[in-house]
C-alpha positions as CSV (number, residue, x, y, z in Angstrom):
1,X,108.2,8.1,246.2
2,X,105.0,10.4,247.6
3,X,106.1,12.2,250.6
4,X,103.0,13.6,252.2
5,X,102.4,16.9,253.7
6,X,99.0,16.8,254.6
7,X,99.2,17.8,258.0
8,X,102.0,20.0,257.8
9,X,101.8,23.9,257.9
10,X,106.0,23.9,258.2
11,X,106.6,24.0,253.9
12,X,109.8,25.9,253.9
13,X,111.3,22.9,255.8
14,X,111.2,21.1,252.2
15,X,114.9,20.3,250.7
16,X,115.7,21.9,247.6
17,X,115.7,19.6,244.4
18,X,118.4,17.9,242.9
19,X,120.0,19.2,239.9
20,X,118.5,16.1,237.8
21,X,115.7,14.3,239.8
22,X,112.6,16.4,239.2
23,X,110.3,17.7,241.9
24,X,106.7,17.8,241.8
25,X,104.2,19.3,243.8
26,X,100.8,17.2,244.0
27,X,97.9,18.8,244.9
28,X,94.9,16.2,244.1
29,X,92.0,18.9,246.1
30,X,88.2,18.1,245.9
31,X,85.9,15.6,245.1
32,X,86.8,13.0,242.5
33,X,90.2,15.4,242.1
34,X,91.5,12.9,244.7
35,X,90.7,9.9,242.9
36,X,91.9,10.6,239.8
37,X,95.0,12.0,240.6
38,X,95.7,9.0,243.0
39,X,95.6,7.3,239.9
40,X,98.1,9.8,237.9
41,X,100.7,9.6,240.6
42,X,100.4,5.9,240.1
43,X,100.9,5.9,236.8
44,X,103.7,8.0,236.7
45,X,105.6,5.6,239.5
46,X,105.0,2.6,236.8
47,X,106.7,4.2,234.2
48,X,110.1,4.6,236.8
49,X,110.3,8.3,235.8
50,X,113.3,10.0,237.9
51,X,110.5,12.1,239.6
52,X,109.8,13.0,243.7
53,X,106.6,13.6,244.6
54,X,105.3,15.6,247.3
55,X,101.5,16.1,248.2
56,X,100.1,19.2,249.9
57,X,96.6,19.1,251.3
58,X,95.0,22.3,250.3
59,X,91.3,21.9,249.8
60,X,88.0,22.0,250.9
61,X,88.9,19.4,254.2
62,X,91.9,21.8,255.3
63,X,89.6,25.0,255.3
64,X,86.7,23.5,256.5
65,X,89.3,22.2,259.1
66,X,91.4,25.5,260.1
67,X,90.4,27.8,257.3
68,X,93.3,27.8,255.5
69,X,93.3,28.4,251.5
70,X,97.1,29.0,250.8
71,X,99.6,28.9,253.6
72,X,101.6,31.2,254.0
73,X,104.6,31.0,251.2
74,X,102.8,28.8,249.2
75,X,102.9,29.6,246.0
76,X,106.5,31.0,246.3
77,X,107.4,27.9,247.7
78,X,106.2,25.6,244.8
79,X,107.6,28.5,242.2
80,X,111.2,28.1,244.5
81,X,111.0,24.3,245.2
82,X,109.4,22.3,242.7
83,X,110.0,21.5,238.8
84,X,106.1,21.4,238.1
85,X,102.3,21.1,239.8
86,X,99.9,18.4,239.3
87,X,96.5,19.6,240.2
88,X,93.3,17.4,240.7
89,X,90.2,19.4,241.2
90,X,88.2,22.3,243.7
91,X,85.2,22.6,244.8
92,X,82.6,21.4,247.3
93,X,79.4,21.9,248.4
94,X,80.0,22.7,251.9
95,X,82.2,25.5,251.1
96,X,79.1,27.3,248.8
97,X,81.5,30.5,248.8
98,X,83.9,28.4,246.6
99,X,86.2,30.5,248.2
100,X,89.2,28.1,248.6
101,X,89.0,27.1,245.2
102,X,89.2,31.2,243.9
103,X,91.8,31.4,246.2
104,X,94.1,28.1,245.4
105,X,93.5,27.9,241.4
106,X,92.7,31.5,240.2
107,X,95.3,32.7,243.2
108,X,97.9,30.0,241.6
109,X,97.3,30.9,237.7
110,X,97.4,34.4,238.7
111,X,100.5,35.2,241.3
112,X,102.7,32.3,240.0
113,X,101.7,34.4,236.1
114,X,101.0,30.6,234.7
115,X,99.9,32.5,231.5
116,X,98.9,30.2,228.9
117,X,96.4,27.4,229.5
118,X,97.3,24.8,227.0
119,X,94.7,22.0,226.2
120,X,95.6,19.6,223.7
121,X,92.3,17.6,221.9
122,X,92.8,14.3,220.8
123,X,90.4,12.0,219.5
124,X,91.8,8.4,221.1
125,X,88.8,6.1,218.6
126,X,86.3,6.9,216.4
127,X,83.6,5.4,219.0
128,X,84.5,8.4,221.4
129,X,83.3,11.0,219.2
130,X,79.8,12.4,219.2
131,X,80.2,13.4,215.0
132,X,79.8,11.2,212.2
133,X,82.6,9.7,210.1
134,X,85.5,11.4,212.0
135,X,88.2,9.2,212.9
136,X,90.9,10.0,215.5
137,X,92.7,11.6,212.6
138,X,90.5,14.5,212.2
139,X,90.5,16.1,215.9
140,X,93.9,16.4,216.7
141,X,94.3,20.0,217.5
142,X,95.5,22.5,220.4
143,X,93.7,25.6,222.2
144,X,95.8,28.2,223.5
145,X,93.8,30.4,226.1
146,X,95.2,33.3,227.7
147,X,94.8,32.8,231.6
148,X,95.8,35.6,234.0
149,X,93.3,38.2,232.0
150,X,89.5,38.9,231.1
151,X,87.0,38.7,233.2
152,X,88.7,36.6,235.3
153,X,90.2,39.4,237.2
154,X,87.1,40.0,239.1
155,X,87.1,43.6,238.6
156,X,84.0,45.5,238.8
157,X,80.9,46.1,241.4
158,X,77.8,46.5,242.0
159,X,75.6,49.8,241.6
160,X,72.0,50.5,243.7
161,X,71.8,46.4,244.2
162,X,67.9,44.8,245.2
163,X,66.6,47.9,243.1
164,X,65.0,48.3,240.0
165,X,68.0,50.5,239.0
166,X,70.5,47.7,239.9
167,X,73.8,47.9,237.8
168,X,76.2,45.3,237.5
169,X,79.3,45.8,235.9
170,X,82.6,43.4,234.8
171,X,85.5,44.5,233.6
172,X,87.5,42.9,230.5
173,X,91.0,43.5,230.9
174,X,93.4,43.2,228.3
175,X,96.9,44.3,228.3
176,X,99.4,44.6,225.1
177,X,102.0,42.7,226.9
178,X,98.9,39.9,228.5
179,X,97.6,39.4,224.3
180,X,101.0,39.4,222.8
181,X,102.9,37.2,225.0
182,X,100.1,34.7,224.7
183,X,99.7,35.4,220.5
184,X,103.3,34.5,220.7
185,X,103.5,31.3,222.5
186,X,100.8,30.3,219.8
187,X,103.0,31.1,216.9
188,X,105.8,29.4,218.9
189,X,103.9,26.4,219.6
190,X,102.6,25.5,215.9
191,X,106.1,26.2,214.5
192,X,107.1,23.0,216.8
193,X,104.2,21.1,214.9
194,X,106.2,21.8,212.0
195,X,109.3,20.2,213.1
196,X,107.5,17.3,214.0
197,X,105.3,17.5,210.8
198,X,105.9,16.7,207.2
199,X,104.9,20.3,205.9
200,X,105.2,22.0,202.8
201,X,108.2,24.6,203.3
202,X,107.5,28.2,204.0
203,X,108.3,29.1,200.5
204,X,106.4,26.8,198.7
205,X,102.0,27.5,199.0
206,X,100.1,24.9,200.4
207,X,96.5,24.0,199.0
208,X,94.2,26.8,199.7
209,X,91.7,25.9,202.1
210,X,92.9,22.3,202.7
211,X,92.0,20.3,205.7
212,X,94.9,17.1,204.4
213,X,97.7,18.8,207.5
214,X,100.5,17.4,205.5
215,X,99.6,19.5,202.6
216,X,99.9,22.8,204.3
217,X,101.7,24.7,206.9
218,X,100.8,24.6,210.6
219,X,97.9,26.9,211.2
220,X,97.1,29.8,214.0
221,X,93.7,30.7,214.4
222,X,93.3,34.0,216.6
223,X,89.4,33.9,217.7
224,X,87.5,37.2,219.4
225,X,84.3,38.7,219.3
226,X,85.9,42.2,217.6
227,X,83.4,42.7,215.5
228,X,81.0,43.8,219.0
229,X,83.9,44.2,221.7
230,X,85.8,46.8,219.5
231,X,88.3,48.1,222.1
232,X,89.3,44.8,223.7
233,X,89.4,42.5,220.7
234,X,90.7,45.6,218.4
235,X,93.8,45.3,220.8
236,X,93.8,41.4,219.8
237,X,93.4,42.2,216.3
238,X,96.1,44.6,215.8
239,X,98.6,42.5,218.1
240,X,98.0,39.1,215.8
241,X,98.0,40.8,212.9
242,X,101.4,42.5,213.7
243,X,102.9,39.1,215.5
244,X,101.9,36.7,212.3
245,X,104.4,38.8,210.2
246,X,107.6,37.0,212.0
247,X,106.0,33.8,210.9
248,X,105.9,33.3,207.5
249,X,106.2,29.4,208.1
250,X,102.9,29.8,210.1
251,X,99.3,30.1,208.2
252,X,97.5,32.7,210.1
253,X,93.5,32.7,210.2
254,X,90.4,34.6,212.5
255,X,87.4,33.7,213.0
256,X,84.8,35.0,215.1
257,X,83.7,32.9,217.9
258,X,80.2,31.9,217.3
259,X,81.2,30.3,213.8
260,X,84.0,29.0,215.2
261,X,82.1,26.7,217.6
262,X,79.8,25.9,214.2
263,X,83.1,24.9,212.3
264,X,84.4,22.9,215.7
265,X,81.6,20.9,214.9
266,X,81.5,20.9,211.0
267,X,85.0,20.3,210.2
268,X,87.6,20.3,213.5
269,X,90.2,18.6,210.7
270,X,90.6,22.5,209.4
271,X,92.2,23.1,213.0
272,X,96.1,23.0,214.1
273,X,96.5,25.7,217.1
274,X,93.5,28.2,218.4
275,X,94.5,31.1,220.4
276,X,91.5,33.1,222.2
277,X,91.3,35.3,225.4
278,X,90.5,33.3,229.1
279,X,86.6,33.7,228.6
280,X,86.1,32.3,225.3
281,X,88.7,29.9,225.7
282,X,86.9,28.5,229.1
283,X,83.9,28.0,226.9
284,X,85.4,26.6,223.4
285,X,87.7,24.3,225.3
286,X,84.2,22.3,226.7
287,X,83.1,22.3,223.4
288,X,86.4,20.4,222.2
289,X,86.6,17.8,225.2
290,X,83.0,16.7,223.8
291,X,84.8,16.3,220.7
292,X,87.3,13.7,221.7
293,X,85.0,12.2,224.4
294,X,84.5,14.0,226.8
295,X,85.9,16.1,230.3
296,X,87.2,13.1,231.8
297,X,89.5,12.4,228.4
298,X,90.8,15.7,228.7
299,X,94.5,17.3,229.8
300,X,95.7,21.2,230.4
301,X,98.6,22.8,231.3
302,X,98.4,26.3,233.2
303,X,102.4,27.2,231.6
304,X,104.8,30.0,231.6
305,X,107.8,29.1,229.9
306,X,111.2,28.5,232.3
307,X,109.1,28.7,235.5
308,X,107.2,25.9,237.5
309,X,103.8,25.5,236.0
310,X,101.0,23.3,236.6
311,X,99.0,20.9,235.1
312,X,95.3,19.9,235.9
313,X,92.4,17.9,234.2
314,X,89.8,19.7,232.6
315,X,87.0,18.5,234.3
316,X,85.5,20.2,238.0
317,X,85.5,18.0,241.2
318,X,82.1,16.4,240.3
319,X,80.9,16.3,244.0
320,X,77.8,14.2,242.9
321,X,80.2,11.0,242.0
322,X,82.6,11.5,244.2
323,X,83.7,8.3,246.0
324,X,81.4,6.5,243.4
325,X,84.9,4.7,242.3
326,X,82.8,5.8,238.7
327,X,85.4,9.1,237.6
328,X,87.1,8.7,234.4
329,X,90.9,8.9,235.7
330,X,92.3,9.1,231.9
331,X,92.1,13.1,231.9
332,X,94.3,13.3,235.2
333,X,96.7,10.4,233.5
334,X,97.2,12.5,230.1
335,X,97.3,15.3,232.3
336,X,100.5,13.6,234.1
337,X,101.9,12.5,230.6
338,X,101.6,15.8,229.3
339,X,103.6,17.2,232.4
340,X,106.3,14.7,232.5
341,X,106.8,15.5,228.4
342,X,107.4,19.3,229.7
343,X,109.5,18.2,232.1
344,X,111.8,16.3,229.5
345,X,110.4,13.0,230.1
346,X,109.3,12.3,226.5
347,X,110.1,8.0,227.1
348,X,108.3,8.3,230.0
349,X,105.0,9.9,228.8
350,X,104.9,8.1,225.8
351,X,104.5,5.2,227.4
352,X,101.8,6.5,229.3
353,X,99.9,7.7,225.8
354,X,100.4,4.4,224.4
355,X,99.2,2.4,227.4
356,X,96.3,5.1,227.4
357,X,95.2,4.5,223.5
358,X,95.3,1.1,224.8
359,X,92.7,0.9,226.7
360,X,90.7,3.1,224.8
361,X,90.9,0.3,222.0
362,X,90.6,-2.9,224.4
363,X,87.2,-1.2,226.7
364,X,89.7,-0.8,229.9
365,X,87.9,2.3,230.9
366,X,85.1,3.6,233.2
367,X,81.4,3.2,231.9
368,X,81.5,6.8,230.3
369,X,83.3,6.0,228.1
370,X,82.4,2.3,226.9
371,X,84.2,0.5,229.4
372,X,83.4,-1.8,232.9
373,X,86.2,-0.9,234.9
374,X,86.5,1.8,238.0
375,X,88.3,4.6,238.3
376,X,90.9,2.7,240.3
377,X,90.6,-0.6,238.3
378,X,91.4,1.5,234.9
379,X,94.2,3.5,236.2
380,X,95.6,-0.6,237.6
381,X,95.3,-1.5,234.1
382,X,96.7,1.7,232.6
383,X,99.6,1.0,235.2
384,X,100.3,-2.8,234.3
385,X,100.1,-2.0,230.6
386,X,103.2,0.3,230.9
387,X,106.1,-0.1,229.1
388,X,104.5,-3.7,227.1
389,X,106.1,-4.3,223.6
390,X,103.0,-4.7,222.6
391,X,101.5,-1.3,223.0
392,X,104.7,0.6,222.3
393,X,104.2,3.1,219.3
């Protein structure tokens, strides 16, 4: 069921939820955003998952409209209200500002402390991959980006602007608590690889320098700039360094980032879980979506463990295709697998990943990716596939 609450300023009049049905809050927002999450929440209903699903209209149409960004309670309410978020996309040409977008995604990440930006890459086929001789095999990896830090926190100015003199400055803030917590959930987040890995036991060496993940222990790779941002990225440095000692299971690496985006490209089967700060995982996490096929192929979650967090595609609202029925809808549909496996819903999103690979294999996608279909005709077929013996893993 999608309740809608388009028009509706009134949000503390929503019910509180169940003890077992889980609640989500769908916010599909700008530009192909709509389309593509259309085709998540439709997805989701074919798998029968024990969800709710209530819509909210913030976007560019309901500032343009009344100028409202968040309404008031808004972010309290989906932190009091709903199990998890699922976001399309901001952004629109008529609002050049961007300023609902800041205000709605940065505003959410930030006040609701969604911390760590999770973005899982996985090759689907061979075809999908701009490298040569990599199989899906090879890129099937995590990056862990810290998300309510950095740059991000808009802090800085302006000095003697229009001048020959002008000064611009941006701060980077990093925090003990901000690096660790987010080091942590690294560490924490391989060391579940390992319990669904065949892995050498933490007493026993793996092969030095081996790229074969079932010879060796999960990996962490911590990636900063330290060696120029000295103050900032010695905090990082000193706080991995400390953190990897309570993991002796874990194999803990650093690299800087510039060679890490050569070795992305070199050798990505060297890679289990990268951890980096919001500005250099904005960047590295592009890079990695080309590696398994693009933005539209890739899925995120904006997390803080034991609160509501949300998930989103990778991709922007792509204004230019908009209503083109041409968006790639898979990124919004892993996106919706990936929240329903946080939610406990592992059945459930499996058969969304399987009916997924699917159509990768068979061509049932949009023309970016090799296929015929449109964005509404692949997320039909995606639906129909659901739950077929023939596709279950």
């Amino acid at each position: 069921m999608l309740t809608n609450k388009r028009s509706s300023n009134k949000l503390n009049s929503i019910e509180k939820p169940s003890s077992t049905k889980k609640r989500i809050a769908v916010i599909p927002g700008d530009g192909i955003g709509r389309e593509v999450i259309d085709q998540a929440v439709k997805v989701i209903h074919a798998t029968g998952a024990d969800v709710t699903l209530t819509e909210f209209d913030w976007g560019a149409d309901r500032y343009l409209k009344d100028g409202t960004t968040v309404p008031p309670d808004g972010f309290s309410l989906l932190a009091r209200d709903f199990d998890a978020i699922l976001l399309g996309a901001f952004g629109d040409p008529r609002v050049p500002s961007n300023l609902h977008a800041k205000e709605i995604l940065l505003g959410m990440r930030f006040k609701m402390d969604l911390y760590a930006n999770v973005r899982p890459v996985k090759l689907l086929d061979a075809s999908l991959c701009p490298l040569k001789n990599v199989q899906p095999e090879d890129v099937d990896f995590t990056v862990i980006r810290e998300n309510t830090e950095g740059v991000y926190l808009d802090m800085g100015g302006v000095f003697k602007p229009g001048t020959p003199d002008e000064v611009a400055l941006q701060e980077d803030i990093n925090t003990r608590k901000g690096v660790e917590r987010i080091i942590r959930y690294a560490f924490d987040h391989a060391r579940q690889l390992s319990k669904s890995k065949s892995v050498p036991p933490s007493g026993r060496s793996s092969k030095a320098g081996s790229t074969n993940k079932s010879e060796r222990r999960p990996r962490v790779l911590m990636t900063d700039k330290s060696n120029v941002m000295t103050h900032a990225h010695g905090l990082w440095q000193r706080v991995f360094k400390e953190v990897a000692k309570e993991f002796s299971d874990i194999e803990a690496q650093h690299m800087y980032v510039d060679a890490l985006c050569m070795q992305m490209v070199r050798d990505p089967r060297q890679f289990d879980v990268i951890v980096t700060n919001n500005l250099f995982g904005d960047i590295i996490t592009d890079l990695a979506a080309g590696l398994q096929g693009g933005l539209g192929m890739a899925a995120s979650g904006n997390l803080h463990p034991g609160r509501t967090s949300m998930f989103e595609p990778v991709h922007g609202s792509a204004p230019t295709i908009a209503g083109k029925n041409i968006a790639n809808p898979i990124g919004a549909i892993l996106t919706a697998a990936m929240m329903l496996a946080h939610l406990g819903l592992k059945i459930e999103s499996d058969q969304i990943e399987a009916a997924v690979l699917e159509s990768v294999r068979q061509k049932k996608t949009t023309q970016d990716i090799g296929g015929t279909l449109g964005t509404k005709e692949a997320g039909d077929w995606i639906s129909e596939t659901i739950g077929q013996d023939s596709i279950k893993r």
